[in-house]
Structure formats: structure tokens, C-alpha cells
N, C-alpha and C positions, 0 to 999 in steps of 0.2 A: 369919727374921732379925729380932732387932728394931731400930728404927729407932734412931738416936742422938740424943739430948738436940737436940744444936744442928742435925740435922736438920727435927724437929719444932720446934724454936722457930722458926726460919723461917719455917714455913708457916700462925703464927699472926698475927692482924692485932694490931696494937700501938697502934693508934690515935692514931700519930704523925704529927700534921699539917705538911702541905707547907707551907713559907716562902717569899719570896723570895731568899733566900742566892743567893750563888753555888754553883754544882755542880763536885763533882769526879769525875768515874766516876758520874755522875747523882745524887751525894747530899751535900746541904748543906755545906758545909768551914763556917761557925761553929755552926750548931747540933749538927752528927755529927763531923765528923773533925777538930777540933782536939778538944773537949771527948776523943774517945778518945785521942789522940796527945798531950795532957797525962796521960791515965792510964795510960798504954803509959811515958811518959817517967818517973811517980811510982813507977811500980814498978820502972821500970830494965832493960824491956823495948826499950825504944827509947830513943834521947839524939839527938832530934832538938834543934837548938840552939834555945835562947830567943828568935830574933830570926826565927826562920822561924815558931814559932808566933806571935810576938806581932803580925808583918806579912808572913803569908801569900802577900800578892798584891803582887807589883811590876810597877813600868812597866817596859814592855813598849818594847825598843829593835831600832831597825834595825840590819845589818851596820856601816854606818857612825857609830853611836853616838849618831842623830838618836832622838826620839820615833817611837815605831811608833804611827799612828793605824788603825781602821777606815775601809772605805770610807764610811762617814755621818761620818766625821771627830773621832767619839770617840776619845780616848785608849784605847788597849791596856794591858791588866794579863795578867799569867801569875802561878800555882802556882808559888810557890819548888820551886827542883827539891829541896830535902829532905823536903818535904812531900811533891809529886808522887811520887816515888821509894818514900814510903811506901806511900803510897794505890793504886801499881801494884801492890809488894809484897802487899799484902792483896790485893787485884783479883786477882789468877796464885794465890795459894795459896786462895781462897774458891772458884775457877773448879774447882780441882785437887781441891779435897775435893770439889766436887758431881760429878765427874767420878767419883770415885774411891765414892761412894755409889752412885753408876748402876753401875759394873762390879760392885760387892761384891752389888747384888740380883739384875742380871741370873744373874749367877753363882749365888748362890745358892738362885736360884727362877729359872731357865731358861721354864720353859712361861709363871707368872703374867704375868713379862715380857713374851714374845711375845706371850700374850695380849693382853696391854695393849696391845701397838703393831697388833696385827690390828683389834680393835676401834676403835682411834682413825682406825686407816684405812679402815674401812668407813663410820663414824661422818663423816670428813670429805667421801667420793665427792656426795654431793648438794651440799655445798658448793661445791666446786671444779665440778661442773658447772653452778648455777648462775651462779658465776663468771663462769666460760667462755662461757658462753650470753651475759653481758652483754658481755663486753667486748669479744665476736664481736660484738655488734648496733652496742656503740657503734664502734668500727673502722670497722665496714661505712657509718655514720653519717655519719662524720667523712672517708671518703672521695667519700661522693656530694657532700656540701658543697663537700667541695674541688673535684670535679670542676664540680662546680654555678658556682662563681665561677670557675674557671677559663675554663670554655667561655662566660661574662658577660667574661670580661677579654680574651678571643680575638676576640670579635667586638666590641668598640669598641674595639679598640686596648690596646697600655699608654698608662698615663695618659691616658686618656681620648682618644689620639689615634685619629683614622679610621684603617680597616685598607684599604689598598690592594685597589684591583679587580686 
């Protein structure tokens, strides 16, 4: 089988550097998904309205109509939901094609496939048990401590008070 164009363009690096933007679906909404959803909109693929792309991000309100803050007391903004609504749209149908690449190879190369997943799971056993090994020691660690202060907090008391004869 051979692979498809936008397959293979995935899998190469583009050397497109990380900004601080805000993220939508993990990916910049002004340097990636307006610049596309203006060109979705120029072509007449999408008619997202001019007022979503031009203020993306609104304040963010309570049931009762007040400012929605964060707990550290900054003001809240959200993804216009016609923006959002797009951005899911791409998200479910990008999910469904790479879904739909994995059945079309498996399918079509049955063994390569299983191979691949045999090896990767042989490949990962040393992993997972050094894992394991650690986080059986740290456990083990983390309970003699505890046990450690516990039987220091039994014998003078809580809060420092004397333990009854």
C-alpha cells in the first residue's frame, strides 16, 4: 500500500516554532487556526462570521451574568463557539482519517502490522519493568516514612501533647 501525500506530510518536521499564543486543541489560534479559517472562509469552504475571527476570544461570564474570574483572580476568556465548533470539526475528522490509515494498513498488510505491534511490545518489557521496579521501591519508600513519622507522632502525642501512661 502506498502511503498518502498528507500522510507523509505529517510525519515531516516543518520547523514551525512554538509561540506563546493561546492554544486551541494544543495549536496556536493566531498564528494556525485563524490564518487557516480565513482561508477555509476565502475559499468558501467555511463562512465562519467576521466577528469571530476578528475577536476570537470573549470574556468569559458566570450563570448569572457577572465576570467569570480564575482562582488567582484573572479575568476568564473562551473560544467563540464558531471558532471552537470548527476547530472540534477538524479535531473528529483529522482523528477519523488517522484511524482510518491504521485499518486501511493493518488490512492491507495483516503480518507487517502485527509485527510491528510484537516488536514494540517486546521492545517496551525492559521498560515497563524498570518502571515497575522503581515505583515498587519508591511505594515501599514512601511508606516506611510514613510509618517512620507516624510511630514519632504516637509516641509524643498529637501536637506535641504527652501520651498517657
Amino acid at each position: 500500500m502506498e502511503t498518502p501525500n498528507y500522510i507523509k506530510a505529517l510525519l515531516i518536521p516543518n520547523g514551525h516554532k512554538k509561540t506563546g499564543d493561546r492554544r486551541v486543541w494544543g495549536i496556536e489560534l493566531a498564528g494556525v487556526w485563524l490564518p487557516f479559517l480565513i482561508a477555509t472562509n476565502t475559499t468558501g469552504d467555511t463562512s465562519i462570521p467576521s466577528d469571530c475571527i476578528g475577536a476570537p476570544l470573549r470574556l468569559a461570564f458566570n450563570a448569572d451574568g457577572s465576570v467569570k474570574f480564575t482562582k488567582t483572580g484573572r479575568p476568564q476568556f473562551k473560544v467563540v463557539k464558531e471558532v471552537a465548533d470548527t476547530v472540534k470539526l477538524v479535531k473528529e475528522n483529522f482523528v477519523a482519517g488517522l484511524i482510518a490509515h491504521s485499518t486501511a494498513v493493518a488490512k492491507d498488510n495483516p503480518e507487517g502490522y502485527q509485527a510491528q505491534i510484537d516488536i514494540a511490545k517486546q521492545a517496551a518489557e525492559p521498560i515497563i519493568a524498570h518502571d515497575r521496579a522503581k515505583l515498587d521501591s519508591a511505594i515501599a519508600e514512601q511508606m516506611a516514612q510514613s510509618v517512620t513519622r507516624e510511630a514519632k507522632t504516637t509516641k509524643r502525642g498529637r501536637k506535641g501533647e504527652p501520651v498517657p501512661a
